[in-house]
C-alpha positions, 0 to 999 in steps of 0.5 A: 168875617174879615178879608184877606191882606191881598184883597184888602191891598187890591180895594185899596189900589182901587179905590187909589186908582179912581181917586187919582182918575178924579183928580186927574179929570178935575185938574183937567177940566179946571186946566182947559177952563183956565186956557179958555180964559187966557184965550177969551181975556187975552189982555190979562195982567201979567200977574194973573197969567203968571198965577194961572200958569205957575200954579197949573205947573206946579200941580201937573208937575206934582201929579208926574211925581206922583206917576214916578213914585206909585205907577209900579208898571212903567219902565224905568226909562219912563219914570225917570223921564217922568220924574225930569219933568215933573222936577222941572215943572216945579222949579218953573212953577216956583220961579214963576210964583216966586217973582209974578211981578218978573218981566214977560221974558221970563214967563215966556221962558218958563211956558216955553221950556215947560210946554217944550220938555212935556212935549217931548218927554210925551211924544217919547213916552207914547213912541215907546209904548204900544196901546190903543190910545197912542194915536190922541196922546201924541197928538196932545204930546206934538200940540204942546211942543208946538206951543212950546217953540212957538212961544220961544221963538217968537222975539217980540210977544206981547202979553196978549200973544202969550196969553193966547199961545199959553192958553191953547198949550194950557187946554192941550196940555188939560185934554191929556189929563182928562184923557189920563182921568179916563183912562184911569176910570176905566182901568178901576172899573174893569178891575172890579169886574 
């Protein structure tokens, strides 16, 4: 007995949907993980900490491209805010992977610009979208602005400051994707009920 292409398609999105709730949990855990080091080691060497960040953008950059191009429900105005996000992460990533041996100013700048723009495209994504959960993701969303701005607004940071304001926007910014996990877990188990 063979099943229909529509159920077929359905078991597939399915199996997709907890797959990507895993991940999102995992890369979650393992972000909130690394934001407790920067904070309990704050006296890191700039390569570690450059490391640490560079590659954590380049994966939550990589999972918002993945959100732009398979979350088939999201406006258009949310994609495309997605999808800025998702190619600036990246190329701070890159630079900051690319040069892990640059100055502090330029990690400061690269966390800054990165925590400052998720901030915002987060508080302007759950600000257009009415659900039961909009209350935590904007909290997550005003936590990592605030980091942000703290980061560039403060001239003279050392390395041990910026350890501690990257780690706390590291563990914000880990909260939000167990928090998408979740939710993800969630919507595939009541779909297969």
């Amino acid at each position: 007995m063979s099943s229909s292409p529509a159920s077929a398609s359905t078991e597939k999105s399915l199996e997709f949907g907890r797959g990507l709730g895993i991940f999102f949990v995992v890369v979650g855990v393992l972000t909130i993980g690394a934001g407790f080091l920067a904070i309990v080691y704050p006296d890191i060497t700039l390569i570690v900490i450059s490391l640490l960040f560079g590659i954590n953008l380049i994966i939550f950059s990589s999972l918002d491209l993945a959100e732009v191009l398979f979350d088939y429900d999201e406006d258009t105005a949310h994609r495309v805010l997605g999808a800025i996000l998702g190619v600036i992460g990246l190329i701070l990533g890159l630079l900051v992977l690319r040069h892990p041996f640059n100055s502090l100013a330029v990690i400061i700048l690269a966390i800054g610009i990165y925590l400052i723009v998720a901030g915002v495209v987060g508080f302007v994504r759950t600000m257009s979208t009415l659900t039961q959960n909009r209350a935590a993701q904007m909290m997550v969303s005003i936590a990592t602005l605030t980091f942000g701005i703290l980061i560039l607004a403060l001239p003279q940071l050392s390395l041990a400051t910026v350890a501690i304001l990257a780690g706390i926007g590291l563990i914000a910014r880990g909260i939000g994707a167990v928090f998408i996990g979740l939710l993800a877990l969630k919507a595939a188990k009541l779909q297969t009920v």
